[in-house]
N, C-alpha and C positions, 0 to 999 in steps of 0.2 A: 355483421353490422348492427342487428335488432340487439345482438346481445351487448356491445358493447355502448351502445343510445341505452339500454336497460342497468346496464353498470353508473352510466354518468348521471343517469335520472335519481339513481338511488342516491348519491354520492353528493346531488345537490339539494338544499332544502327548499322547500316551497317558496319563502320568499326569492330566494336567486332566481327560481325558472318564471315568476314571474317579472322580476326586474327584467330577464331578457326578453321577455314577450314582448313588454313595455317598450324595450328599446326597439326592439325589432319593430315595432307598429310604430313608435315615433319615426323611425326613416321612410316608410312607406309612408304616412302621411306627410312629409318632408320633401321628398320625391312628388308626391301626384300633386302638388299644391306647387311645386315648382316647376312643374310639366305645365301646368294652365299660364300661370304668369312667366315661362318660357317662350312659351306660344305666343303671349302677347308683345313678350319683348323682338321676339323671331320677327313676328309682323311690322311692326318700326322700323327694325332695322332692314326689313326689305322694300319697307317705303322711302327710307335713307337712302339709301343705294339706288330704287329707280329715280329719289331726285336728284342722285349726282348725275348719273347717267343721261340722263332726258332732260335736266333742267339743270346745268352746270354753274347757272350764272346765280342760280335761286340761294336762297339762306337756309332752306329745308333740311337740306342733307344735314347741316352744322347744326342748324337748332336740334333736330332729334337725335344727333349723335352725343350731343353734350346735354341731352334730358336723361339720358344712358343710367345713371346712378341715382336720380333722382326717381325715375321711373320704380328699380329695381328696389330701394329704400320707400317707395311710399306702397308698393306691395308685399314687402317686406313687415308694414305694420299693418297689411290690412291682414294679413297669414296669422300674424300674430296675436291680433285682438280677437276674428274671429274663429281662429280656430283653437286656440291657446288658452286662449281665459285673458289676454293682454301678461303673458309673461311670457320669452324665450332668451336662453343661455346664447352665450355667445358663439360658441360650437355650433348649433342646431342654426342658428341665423348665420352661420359660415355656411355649413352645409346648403343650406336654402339658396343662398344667392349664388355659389357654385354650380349648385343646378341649373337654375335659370341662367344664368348665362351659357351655360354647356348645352343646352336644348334651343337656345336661340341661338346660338353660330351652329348649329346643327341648319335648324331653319334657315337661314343666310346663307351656308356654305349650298345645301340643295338649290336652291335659286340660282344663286351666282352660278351654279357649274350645268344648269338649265338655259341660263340668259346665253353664256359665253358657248353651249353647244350649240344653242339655233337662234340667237337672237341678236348677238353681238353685229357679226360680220365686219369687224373692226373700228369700231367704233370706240371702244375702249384705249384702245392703241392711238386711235386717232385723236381722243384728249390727251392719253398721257403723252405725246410726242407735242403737241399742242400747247401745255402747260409748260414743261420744258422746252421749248423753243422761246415762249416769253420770258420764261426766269434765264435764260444762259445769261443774258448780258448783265441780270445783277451779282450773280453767283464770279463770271470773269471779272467784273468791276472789284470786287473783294479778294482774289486770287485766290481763288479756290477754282482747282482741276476741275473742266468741265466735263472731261473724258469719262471720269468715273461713272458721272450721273449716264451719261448717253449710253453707257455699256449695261449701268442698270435697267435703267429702259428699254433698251434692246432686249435683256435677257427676259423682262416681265413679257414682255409680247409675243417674245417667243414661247412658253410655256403653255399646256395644253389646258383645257377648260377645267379638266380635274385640278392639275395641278393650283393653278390660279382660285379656284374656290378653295382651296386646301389651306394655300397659302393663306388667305382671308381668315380662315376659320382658326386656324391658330393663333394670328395674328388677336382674334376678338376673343381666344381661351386666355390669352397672354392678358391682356387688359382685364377681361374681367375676373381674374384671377386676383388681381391687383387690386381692383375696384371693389371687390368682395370683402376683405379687410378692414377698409372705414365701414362700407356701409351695414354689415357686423355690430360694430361696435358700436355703432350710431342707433342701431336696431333696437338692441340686446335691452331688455328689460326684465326685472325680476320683481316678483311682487315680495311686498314686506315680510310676508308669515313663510315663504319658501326659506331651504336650508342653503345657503353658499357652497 
């Protein structure tokens, strides 16, 4: 193995092995600067969640779900001025908000599957059945199968605490996968004397 890391060190010249230094230290600090503002996003979104939960009637849960991108884009420029010099590619600000959101349904998903093993005691079930018992009559007004919905319903409650945090967390890799994209682009700034 020494010998063969001693053959590719010869084989590369100094600028390469430093370009990958370079790369390799830009994703670590990419990663640890999306671990913080992970955690901050994680935290939100488990204050969303206990105000669906505890406070269903409240605007909380909506308002901090829909601050979701805006949150993630205005630490997006704070990574980038102060840690950047105010310039990052579009790639590197993908990468950044990939993270963050991967480390905050991290944080969501451990809660939720915390809440639903000793805290729930149906209560969740008992809104989703709740919520659906007041939409059936708009959903028949329109003809649409109501059957389907109650069958989903059914199966969501029947699902274990893992499963249901899982479910959740994917659900919020899916979006913020999605979300990741504009706010990228929206980010991305290049100063004038850098090369394209």
């Amino acid at each position: 193995m020494l010998a063969k890391m001693t053959i590719f060190a010869k084989n590369m010249d100094t600028g390469n092995i430093e370009k990958e230094f370079r790369r390799i230290e830009a994703l670590f600090q990419v990663r640890a600067f999306a671990r913080q503002d992970g955690a901050l996003l994680g935290l939100i979104w488990v204050i969303s969640f206990a105000a669906l939960i505890f406070m269903p009637q409240s605007m909380l849960n909506s308002l901090l779900m829909m601050a979701t991108p805006f949150i993630v884009g205005w630490r997006l420029i704070k990574f980038r001025n102060y840690a950047l010099g105010g310039s990052i590619s579009f790639k590197r600000a993908l990468v950044y908000c990939l993270y963050s959101f991967f480390y905050a349904s991290l944080i969501l998903a451990v809660s939720q599957m915390l809440y639903f093993s000793y805290l729930d005691n149906g209560r969740f079930a008992d809104m989703l059945n709740s919520t659906i018992s007041q939409a059936l009559p708009v959903y028949k007004a329109y003809g649409v199968n109501t059957r389907q919905l109650t069958d989903a319903v059914a199966t969501i409650t029947s699902l274990s605490a893992l499963e249901i945090a899982f479910m959740f967390m994917l659900q919020n890799l899916c979006i913020g996968f999605f979300l990741s994209m504009p706010i990228a682009l929206i980010g991305k700034k290049r100063n004038k004397n850098e090369k394209q």
